[in-house]
C-alpha positions in Angstrom: -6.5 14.4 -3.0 -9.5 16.4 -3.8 -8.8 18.3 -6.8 -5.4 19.3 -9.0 -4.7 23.3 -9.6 -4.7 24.9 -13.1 -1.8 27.1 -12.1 1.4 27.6 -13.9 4.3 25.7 -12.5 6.9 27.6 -11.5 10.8 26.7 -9.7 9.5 27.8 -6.5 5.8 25.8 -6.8 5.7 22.9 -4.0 3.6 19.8 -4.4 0.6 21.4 -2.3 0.4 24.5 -4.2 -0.9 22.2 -7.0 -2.5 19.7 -5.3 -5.5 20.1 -3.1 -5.4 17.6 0.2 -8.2 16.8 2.0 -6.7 16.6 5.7 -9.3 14.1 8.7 -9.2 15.8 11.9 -10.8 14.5 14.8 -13.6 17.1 14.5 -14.7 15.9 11.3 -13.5 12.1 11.0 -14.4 9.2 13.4 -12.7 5.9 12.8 -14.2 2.5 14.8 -14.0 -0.8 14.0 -16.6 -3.6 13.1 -17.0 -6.9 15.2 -14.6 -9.0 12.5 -12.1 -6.1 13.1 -12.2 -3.8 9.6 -11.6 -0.5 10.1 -14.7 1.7 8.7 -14.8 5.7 8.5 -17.6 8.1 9.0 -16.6 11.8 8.4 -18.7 15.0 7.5 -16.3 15.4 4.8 -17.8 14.1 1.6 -15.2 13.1 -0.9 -17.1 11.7 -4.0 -15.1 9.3 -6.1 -13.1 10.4 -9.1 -14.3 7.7 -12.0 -10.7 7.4 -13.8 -11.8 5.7 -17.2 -14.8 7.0 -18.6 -17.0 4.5 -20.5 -15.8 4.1 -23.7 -12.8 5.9 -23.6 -9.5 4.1 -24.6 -11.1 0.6 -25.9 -8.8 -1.0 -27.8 -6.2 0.7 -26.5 -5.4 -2.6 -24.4 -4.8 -6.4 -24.8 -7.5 -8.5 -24.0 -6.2 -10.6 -20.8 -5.1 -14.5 -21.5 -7.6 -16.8 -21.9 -7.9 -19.8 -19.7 -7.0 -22.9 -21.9 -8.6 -26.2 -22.0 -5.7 -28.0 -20.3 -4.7 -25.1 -17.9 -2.4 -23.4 -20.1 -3.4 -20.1 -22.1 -4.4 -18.9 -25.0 -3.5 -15.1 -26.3 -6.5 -13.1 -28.0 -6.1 -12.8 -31.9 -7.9 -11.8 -34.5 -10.2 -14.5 -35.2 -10.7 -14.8 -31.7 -14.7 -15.4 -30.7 -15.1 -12.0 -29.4 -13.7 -10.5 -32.8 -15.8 -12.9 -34.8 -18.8 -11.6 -33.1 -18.1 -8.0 -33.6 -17.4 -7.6 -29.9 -14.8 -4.3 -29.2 -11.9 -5.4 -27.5 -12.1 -4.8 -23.8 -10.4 -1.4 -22.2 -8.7 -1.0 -18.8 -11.9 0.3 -17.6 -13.3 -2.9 -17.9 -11.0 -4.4 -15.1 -11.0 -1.5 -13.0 -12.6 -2.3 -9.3 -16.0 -0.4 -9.4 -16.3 2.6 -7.1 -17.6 1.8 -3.8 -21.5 2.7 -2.9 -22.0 6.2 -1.6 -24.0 5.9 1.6 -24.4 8.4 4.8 -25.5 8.0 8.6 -28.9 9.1 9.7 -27.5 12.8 10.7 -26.2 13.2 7.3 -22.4 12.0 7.9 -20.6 10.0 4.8 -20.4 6.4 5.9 -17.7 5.5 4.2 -17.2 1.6 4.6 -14.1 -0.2 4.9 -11.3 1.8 4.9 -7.3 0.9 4.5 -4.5 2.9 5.6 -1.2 3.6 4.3 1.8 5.3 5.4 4.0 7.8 3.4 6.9 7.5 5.1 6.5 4.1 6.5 10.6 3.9 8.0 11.2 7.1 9.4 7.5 8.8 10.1 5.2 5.9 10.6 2.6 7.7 12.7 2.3 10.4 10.0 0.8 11.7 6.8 -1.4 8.3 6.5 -3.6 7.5 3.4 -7.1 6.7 4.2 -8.7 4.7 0.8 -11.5 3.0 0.3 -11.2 -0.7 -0.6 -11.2 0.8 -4.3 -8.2 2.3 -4.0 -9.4 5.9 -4.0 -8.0 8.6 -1.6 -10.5 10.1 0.9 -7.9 12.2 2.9 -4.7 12.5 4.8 -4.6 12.2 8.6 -1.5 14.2 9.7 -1.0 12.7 12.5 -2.7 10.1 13.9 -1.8 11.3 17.6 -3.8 14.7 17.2 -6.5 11.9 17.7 -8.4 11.3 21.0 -6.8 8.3 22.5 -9.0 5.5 21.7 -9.5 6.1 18.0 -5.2 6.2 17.7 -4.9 3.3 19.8 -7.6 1.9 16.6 -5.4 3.4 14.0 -2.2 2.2 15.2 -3.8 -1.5 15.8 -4.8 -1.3 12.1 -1.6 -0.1 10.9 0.6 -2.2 13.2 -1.8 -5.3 11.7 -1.0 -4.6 7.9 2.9 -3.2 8.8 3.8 -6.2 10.8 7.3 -6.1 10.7 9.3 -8.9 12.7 12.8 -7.9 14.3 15.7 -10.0 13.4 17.6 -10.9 16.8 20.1 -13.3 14.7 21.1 -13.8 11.2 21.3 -17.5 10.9 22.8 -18.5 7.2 22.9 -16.4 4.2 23.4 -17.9 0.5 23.8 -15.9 -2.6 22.5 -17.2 -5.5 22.3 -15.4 -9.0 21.2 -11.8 -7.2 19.2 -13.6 -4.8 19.9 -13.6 -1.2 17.8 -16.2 1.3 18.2 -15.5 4.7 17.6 -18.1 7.2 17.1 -15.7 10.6 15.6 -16.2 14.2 13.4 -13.6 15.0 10.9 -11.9 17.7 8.4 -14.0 16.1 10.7 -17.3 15.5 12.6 -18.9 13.4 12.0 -17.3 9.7 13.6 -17.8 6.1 12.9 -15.3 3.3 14.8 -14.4 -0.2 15.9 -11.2 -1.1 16.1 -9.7 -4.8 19.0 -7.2 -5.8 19.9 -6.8 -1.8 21.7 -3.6 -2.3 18.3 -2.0 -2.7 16.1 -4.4 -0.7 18.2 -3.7 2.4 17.9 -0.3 3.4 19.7 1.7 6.3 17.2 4.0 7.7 19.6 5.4 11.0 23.4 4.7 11.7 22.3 1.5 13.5 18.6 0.6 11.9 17.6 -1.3 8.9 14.7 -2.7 7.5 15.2 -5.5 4.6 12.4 -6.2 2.2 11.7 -9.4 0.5 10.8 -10.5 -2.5 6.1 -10.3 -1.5 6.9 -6.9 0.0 7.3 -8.5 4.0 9.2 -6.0 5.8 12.2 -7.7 8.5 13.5 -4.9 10.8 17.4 -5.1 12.7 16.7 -2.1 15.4 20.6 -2.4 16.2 23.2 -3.9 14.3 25.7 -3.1 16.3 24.2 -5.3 18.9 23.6 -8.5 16.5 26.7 -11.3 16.8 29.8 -11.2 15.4 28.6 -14.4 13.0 25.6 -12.4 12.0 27.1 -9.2 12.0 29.6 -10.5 9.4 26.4 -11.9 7.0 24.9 -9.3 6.3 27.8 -6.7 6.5 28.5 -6.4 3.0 25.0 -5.4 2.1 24.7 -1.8 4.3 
């Protein structure tokens, strides 16, 4: 996102008519990969990085992170710790923030922007769509639309890279469920064998994304798909029944 509008919100104003989005095209964006397979970005569109905490601005305003102890353990800041003893400010969120990436460009004037990530907006129901491209910062260059406007070598990259950090194992048979305390652990055999994951609150973590799809998320974020559940077993039909 390049830039936010000073206009006057209004019932009718959509999201883009106060946001700016940078779209990648084909014509201005090339995508390749480098021999230990990171995906890297080199567009004419130059999208300088936004610096989100300016130095100095809201020290203080939060804790000092634990201190490693002597035996392992931790010890909270106070205020005879040795940073306030020495008359040291306190440090701000700036201070943690990843610094932005270097600015660099190709020898005809392109941006070279690095390593680049990809993430999906609508990763269930339009995963080939409206894509994030950030650096390793976590700042948005741009949008790709559509990674099949593409030429078909750079979406067969894209959809390599995506496929690589959306890895999502189908569930061909639920195995055993147990409830315990709003935890669910699934014990399931899947395309990529035998897995066992838990579940937290599984009304939310299991979600129903057509009349016969669903996707269930686990507790690190891994994403478990069940293309038809109409077409699982009566046994594992029956286990996870209760949850969609």
């Amino acid at each position: 996102m390049d830039s936010i509008k000073n206009i006057k919100v209004q019932d009718t104003t959509s999201f883009t008519d106060i946001v700016d989005i940078v779209y990648l095209t084909k014509e201005d964006s090339w995508f390749s990969l480098t021999e230990n397979g990171f995906l890297t970005l080199v567009s004419t569109k130059d999208i300088k990085p936004e610096k989100i905490f300016d130095e100095g601005e809201n020290s203080g305003d939060m804790p000092s992170p634990p201190q490693s102890g002597g035996n392992g353990g931790f010890k909270a800041a106070s205020a005879d710790s040795e940073d306030n003893k020495n008359n040291k400010p306190s440090k701000s969120r700036h201070d943690f923030r990843k610094p932005p990436c270097e600015v660099k460009y190709t020898s005809d004037g392109k941006r070279d922007y690095g390593r680049v990530v990809l993430h999906r907006a609508f990763p269930f129901d339009s995963p080939d769509k409206v894509i994030s491209v950030q650096q390793e910062d976590g700042f948005e260059i741009g949008v790709i639309r559509d990674i099949n406007e593409f030429d078909a070598e750079t979406v067969k990259i894209l959809s390599a890279s995506l496929d690589k950090k959306y890895f999502v194992p189908e569930i061909t048979k639920i195995v055993s469920t147990k409830d315990r305390f709003g935890f669910v652990y699934f014990k399931c055999e899947t395309d990529c064998g035998l897995c066992e994951f838990v579940v937290r609150n599984p009304f939310g973590s299991i979600l129903r994304v057509s009349e016969t799809k669903i996707f269930i998320i686990d507790i690190d974020g891994n994403r478990y798909s069940v293309k038809d559940v109409s077409k699982l077993d009566k046994k594992s039909y029956r286990k996870i029944e209760l949850y969609i």
